[in-house]
C-alpha positions as CSV (number, residue, x, y, z in Angstrom):
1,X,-51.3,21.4,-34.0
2,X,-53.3,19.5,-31.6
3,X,-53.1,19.5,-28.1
4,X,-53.1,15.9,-28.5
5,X,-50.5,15.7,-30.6
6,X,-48.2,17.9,-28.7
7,X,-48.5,15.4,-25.8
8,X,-47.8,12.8,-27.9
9,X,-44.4,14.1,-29.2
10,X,-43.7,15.4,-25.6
11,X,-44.1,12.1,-24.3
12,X,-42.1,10.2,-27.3
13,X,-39.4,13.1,-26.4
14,X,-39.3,12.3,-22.8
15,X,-38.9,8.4,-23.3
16,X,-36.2,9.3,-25.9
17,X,-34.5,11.6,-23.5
18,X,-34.6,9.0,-20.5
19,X,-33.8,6.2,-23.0
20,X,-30.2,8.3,-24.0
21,X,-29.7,9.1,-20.1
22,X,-29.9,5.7,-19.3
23,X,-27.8,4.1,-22.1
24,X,-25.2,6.4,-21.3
25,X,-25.5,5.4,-17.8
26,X,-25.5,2.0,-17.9
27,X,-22.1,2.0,-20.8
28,X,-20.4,4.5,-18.1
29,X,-21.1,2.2,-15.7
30,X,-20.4,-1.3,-17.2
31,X,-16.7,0.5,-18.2
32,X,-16.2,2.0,-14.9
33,X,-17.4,-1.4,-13.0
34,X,-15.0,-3.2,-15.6
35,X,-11.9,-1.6,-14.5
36,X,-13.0,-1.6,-11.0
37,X,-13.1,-5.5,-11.3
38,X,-9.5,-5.8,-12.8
39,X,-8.6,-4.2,-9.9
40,X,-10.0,-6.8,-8.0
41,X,-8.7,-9.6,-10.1
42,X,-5.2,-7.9,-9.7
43,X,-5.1,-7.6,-5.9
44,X,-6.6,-10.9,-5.7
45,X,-3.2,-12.3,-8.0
46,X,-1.1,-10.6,-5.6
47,X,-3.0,-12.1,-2.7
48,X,-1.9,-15.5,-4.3
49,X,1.7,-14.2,-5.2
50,X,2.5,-13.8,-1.6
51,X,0.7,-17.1,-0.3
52,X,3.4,-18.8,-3.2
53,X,6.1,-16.9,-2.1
54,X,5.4,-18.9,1.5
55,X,4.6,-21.3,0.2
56,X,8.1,-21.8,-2.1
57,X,10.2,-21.6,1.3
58,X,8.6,-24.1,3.2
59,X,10.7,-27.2,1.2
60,X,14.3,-25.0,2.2
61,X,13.1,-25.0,5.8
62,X,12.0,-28.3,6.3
63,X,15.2,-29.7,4.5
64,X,17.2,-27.2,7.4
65,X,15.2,-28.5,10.0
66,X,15.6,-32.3,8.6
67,X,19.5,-31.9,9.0
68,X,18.8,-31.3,13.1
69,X,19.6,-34.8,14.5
70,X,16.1,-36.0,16.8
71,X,13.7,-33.1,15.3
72,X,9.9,-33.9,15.7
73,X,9.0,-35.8,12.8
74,X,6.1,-35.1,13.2
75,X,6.0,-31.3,12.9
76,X,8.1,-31.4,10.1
77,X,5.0,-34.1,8.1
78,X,2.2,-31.3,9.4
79,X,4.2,-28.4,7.6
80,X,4.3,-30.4,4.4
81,X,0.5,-31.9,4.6
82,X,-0.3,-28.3,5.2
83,X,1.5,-26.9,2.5
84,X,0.3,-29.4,-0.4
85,X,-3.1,-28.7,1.0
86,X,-2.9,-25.4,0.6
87,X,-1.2,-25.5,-3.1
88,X,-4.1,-27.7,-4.2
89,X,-6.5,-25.0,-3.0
90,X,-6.9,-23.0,-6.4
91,X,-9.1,-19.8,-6.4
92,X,-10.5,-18.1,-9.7
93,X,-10.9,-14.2,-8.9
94,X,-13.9,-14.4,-11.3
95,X,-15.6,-16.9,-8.6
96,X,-14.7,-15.4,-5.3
97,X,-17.3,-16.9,-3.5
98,X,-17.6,-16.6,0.4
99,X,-17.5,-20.2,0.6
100,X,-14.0,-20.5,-1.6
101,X,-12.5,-17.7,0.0
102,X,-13.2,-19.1,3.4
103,X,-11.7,-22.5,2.0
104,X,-8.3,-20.8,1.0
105,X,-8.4,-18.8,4.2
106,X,-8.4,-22.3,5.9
107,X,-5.8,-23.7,4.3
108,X,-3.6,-20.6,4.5
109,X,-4.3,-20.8,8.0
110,X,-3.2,-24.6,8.5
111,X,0.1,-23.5,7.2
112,X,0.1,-21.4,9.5
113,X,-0.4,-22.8,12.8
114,X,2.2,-26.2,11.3
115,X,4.8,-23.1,10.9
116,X,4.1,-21.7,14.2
117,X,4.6,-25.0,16.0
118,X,7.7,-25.5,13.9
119,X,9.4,-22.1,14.5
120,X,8.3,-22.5,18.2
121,X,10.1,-25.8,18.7
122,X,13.2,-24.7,17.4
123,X,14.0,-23.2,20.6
124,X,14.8,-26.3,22.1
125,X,17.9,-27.1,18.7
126,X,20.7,-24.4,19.8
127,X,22.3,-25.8,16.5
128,X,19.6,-25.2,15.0
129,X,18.8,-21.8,15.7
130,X,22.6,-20.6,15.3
131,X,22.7,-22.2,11.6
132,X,22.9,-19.6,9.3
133,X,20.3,-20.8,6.8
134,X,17.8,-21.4,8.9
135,X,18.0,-17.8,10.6
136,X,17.8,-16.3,6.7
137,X,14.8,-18.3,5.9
138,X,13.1,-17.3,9.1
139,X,13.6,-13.9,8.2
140,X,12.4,-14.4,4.4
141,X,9.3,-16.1,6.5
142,X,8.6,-12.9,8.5
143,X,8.6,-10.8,5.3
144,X,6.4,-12.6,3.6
145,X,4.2,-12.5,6.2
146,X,4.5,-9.0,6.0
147,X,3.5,-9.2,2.4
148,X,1.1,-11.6,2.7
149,X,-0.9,-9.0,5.3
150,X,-0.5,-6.2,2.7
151,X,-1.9,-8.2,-0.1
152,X,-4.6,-9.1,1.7
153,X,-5.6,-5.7,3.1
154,X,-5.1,-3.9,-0.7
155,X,-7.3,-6.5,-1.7
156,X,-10.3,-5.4,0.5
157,X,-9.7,-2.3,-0.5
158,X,-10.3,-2.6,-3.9
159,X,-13.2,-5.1,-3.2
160,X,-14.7,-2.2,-0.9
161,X,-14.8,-0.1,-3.8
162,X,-15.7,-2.5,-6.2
163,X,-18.9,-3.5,-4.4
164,X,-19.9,0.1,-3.7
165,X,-19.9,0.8,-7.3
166,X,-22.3,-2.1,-8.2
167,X,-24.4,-2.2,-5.1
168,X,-25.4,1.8,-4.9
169,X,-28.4,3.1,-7.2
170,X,-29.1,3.0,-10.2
171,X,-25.9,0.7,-10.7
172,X,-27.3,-1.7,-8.5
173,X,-29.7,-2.2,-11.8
174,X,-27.1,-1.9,-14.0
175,X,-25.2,-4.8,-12.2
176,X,-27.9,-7.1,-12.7
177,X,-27.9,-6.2,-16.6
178,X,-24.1,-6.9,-16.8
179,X,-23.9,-9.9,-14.6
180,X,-21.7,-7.9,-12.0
181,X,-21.3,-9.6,-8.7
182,X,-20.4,-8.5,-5.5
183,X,-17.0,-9.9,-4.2
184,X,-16.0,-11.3,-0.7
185,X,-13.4,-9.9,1.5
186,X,-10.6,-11.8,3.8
187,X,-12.1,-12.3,7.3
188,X,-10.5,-12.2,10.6
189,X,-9.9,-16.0,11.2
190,X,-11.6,-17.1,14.6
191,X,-9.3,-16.5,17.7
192,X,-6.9,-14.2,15.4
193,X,-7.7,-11.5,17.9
194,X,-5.4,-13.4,20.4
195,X,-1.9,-13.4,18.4
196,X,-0.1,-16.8,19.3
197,X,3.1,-15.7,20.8
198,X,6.0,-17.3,18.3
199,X,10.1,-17.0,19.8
200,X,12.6,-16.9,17.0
């Protein structure tokens, strides 16, 4: 056989070689990035679960506070603005954009602050604050601010590992192939590091 020859078939052995490796390589990854991005689409419906579940008390609370004779009316119209602000805001966890995450952060937050000022004014209504409903939705509210945290931090999470997997080499290459794209994370809102101080 000719030297020639012998390189020849080395060479077509190589490519054939690197050719399987990478093949494998990329179906491993695509099925291990897959799974890693239903995670992500999971955590992210869980995110919006808990936003709902706020978002579904709000009506009982302002219809509590409504029955106060003299409450600010106008506190009560900022919690509802808020809130169909915040229910219009829809999110796809395919396009989880920093811009649309940053969007539903804000809106999230508006509710916020409107159930902050709410809560806080309530001190002033005695009646208020020893009727029995609006001391179990309070509570409810704490909770699913609880939840609502939780969500939000298992969600980065699982968008910290997502983005590892695609963004580390070779997958990096491999992402481009598949159309994999890296995900955003919840950001501390501005002035979060100072927690407003709310009285129940």
């Amino acid at each position: 056989m000719k030297t020639s020859n012998l390189v020849l078939i080395s060479i077509l052995g190589f490519i054939l070689l690197l050719g399987g490796c990478v093949g494998c390589g990329s179906i491993n990854f695509q099925k291990s990035a897959t799974a890693l991005q239903e995670n992500v689409n999971e955590k992210w419906g869980k995110v919006q679960s808990a936003y709902q579940r706020r978002s579904d008390l709000i009506p009982n609370l302002v219809n509590t506070v409504k029955g106060e004779a003299n409450f600010e009316q106008t506190t009560l119209t900022n919690v509802v603005e808020a809130r169909a602000k915040a229910t219009q805001m829809q999110v796809n966890a395919s396009d989880l954009t920093p811009e649309k995450l940053q969007q539903f952060q804000q809106a999230q937050g508006q509710i916020s602050q409107a159930l902050g000022k709410l809560l806080s004014i309530t001190e002033n209504y005695p009646n208020l604050k020893a009727n029995e409903a609006f001391r179990g939705l309070q509570a409810q509210l704490e909770g699913t601010e609880n939840r609502i945290n939780i969500a939000r931090n298992d969600y980065n999470e699982t968008v910290k590992d997502y983005n590892s997997k695609i963004k580390s080499f070779p997958n990096n290459i491999y992402s481009g192939w598949f159309g994999f794209k890296d995900k955003s994370y919840f950001q501390a809102e501005a002035g979060s590091e100072k927690a407003p101080e709310v009285k129940f």
